[in-house]
C-alpha positions in Angstrom: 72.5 105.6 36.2 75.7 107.9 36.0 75.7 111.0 37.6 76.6 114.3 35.4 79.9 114.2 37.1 80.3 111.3 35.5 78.5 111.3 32.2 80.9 113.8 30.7 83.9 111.9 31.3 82.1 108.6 29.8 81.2 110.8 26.6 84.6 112.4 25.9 86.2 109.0 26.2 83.3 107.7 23.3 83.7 110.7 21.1 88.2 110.5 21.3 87.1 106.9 20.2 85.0 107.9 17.8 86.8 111.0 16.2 89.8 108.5 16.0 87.5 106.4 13.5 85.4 108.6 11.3 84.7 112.7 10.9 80.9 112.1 10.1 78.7 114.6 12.1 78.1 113.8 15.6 74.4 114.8 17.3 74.3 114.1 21.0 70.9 114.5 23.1 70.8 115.4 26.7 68.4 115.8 29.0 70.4 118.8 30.6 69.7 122.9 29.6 73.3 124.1 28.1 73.7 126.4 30.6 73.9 123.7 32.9 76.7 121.8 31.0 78.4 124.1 29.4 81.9 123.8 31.3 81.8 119.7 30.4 80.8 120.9 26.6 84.3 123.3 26.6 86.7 120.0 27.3 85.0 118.7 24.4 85.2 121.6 22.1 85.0 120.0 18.1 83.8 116.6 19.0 80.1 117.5 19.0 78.7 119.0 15.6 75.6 119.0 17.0 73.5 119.1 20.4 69.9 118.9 21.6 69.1 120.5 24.8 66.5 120.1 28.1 65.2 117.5 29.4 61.9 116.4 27.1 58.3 117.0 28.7 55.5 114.8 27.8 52.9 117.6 28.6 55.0 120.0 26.4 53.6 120.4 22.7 56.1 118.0 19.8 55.8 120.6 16.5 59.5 121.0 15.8 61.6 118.8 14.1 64.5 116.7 15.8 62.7 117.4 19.2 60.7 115.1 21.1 58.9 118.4 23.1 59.0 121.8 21.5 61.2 123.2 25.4 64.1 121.2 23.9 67.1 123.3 22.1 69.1 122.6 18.9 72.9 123.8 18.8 75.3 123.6 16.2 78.4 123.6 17.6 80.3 123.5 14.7 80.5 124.7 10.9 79.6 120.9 10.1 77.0 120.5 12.8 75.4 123.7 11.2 76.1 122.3 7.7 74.3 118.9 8.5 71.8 119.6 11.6 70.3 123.3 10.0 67.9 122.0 7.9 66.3 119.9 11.4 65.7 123.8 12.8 62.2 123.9 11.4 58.6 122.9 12.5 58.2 119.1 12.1 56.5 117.5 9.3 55.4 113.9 7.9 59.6 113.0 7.4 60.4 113.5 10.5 58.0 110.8 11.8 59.9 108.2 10.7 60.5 105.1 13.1 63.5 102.8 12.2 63.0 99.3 12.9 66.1 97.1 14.2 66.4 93.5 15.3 69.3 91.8 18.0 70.2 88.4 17.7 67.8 87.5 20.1 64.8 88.1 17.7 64.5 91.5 20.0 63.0 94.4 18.3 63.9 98.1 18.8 62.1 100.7 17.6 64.4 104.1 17.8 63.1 107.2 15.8 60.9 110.7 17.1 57.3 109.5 16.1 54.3 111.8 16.5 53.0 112.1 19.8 50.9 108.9 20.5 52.3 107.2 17.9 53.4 103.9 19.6 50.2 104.0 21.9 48.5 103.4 18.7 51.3 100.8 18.0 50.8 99.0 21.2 47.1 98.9 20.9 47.1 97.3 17.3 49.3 94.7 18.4 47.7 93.8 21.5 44.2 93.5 19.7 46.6 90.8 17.4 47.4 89.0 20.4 50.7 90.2 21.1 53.2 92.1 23.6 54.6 96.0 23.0 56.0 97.6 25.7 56.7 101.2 25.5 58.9 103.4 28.1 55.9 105.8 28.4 54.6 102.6 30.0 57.2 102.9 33.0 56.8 106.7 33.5 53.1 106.6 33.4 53.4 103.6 36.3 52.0 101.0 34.3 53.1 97.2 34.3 56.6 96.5 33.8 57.3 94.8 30.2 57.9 91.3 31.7 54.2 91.1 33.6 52.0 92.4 30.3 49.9 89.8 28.9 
């Protein structure tokens, strides 16, 4: 894993590349509080619209929207991050448990969204009973089985 030394240098080379393709709003996550990165956030002043804050704790409460524990921050760091991202600075409700569903060429499937708390436990449970495999990175944290050795 990169170290936050490094991390910022890897993200300002992705946003140049991506601020060279498009102006769409950009919403980066970390796991970091702002006070801690704030000097790596300066170098990349206008490339972020939007940022979430603090690391995300399992045993913290999930009521707000965007957030995957209610400790984590949202920042708009621009006029279009504020324009795009202000509406996601609210308690959470039934459309923010949306899940999208996406597929590699492998036959692979990814799951990639903020579900409600529990939500892919209940996943993982249905599709075992069915006979088949769901591993979840709650899993790993929790020191369960790795996904290759589940049944």
């Amino acid at each position: 894993m990169a170290s936050l030394s490094t991390q910022p240098r890897v993200l300002f080379a992705l946003l140049t590349k991506l601020r060279g393709l498009t102006r769409t709003d950009i919403l980066v996550f970390t796991g970091y509080p702002l006070e801690k990165i704030g000097c790596d956030l300066a170098d990349m002043d206008g490339m972020i619209d939007a940022l979430v804050t603090d690391p995300f704790e399992h045993a913290t409460p999930q009521t707000l929207a965007l957030r995957g524990s209610d400790n984590q921050r949202l920042h708009f760091l621009t006029a279009l991050g504020g324009e795009r991202f202000s509406s996601y600075d609210r308690t959470a409700d039934d459309r923010d448990r949306a899940v999208g569903l996406m597929l590699d060429d492998k036959g692979a499937v990814w799951l990639a969204g903020i579900p409600a708390r529990h939500d892919f436990h209940r996943l993982q449970h249905i599709l075992q009973s069915g006979g088949h495999r769901l591993s979840i990175s709650e899993d790993r944290r929790e020191g369960g089985p790795e996904p290759s050795s589940r049944k």
